[in-house]
C-alpha positions in Angstrom: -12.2 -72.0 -5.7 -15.1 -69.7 -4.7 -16.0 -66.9 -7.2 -17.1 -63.4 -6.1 -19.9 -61.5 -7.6 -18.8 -57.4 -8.3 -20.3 -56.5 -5.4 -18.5 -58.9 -2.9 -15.4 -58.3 -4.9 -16.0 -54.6 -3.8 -16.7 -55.4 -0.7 -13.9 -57.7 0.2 -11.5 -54.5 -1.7 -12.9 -52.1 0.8 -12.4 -54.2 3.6 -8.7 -54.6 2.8 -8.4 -51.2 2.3 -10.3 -50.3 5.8 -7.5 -52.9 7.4 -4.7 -50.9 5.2 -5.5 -47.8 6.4 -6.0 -48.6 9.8 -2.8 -50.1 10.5 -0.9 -47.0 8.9 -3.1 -45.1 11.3 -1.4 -47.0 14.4 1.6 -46.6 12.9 1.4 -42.9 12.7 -0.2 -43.1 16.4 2.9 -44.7 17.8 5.2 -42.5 15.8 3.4 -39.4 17.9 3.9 -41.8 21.0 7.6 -42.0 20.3 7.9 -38.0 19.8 6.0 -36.9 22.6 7.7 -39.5 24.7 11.4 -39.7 23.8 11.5 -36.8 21.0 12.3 -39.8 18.6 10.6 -39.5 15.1 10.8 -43.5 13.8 9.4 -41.9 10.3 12.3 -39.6 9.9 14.9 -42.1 11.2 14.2 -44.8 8.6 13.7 -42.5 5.4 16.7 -40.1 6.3 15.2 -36.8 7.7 11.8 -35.4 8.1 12.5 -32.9 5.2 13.3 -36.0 2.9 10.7 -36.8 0.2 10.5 -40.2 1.6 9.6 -38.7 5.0 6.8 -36.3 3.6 5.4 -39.1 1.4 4.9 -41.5 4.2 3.7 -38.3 7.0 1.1 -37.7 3.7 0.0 -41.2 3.5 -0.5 -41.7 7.1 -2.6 -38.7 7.2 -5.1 -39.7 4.4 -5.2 -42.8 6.2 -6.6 -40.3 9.1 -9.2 -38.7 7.4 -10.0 -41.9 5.4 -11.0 -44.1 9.0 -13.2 -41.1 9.8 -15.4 -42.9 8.0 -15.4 -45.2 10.9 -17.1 -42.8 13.4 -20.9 -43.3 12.6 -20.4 -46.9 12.9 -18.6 -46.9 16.2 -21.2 -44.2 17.1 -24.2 -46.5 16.4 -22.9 -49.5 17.9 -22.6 -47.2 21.1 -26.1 -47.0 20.9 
């Protein structure tokens, strides 16, 4: 069994969270992929409407998720470096 200090503990939490968000964010991606392409909305098929509360809540998350991995950018940017 290994034990984590806070710190890695809050590390490790982050980096689940960074791999959370990240996935919703391709998920939203190929949601836009599938209305641009085929005028198909995945999202509103599988909650029941894009007006349904189910619907909104899961457009919402995905876009937190968005402005969450901007925190990404200055990493990618440095490693471009």
């Amino acid at each position: 069994m290994v034990l984590l200090n806070k710190s890695e503990g809050r590390v490790l939490q982050m980096k689940y969270l960074d791999i959370i968000a990240l996935i919703l964010l391709i998920v939203g991606g190929i949601n836009w992929l599938l209305v641009g392409l085929f005028e198909y909305d995945l999202v509103a098929a599988i909650s029941g409407g894009s007006t349904a509360i189910l619907a909104k809540i899961i457009y919402i998350i995905v876009g937190l998720c968005a402005l969450y991995c901007l925190k990404f950018i200055p990493g990618i940017a440095n490693r471009a470096e």
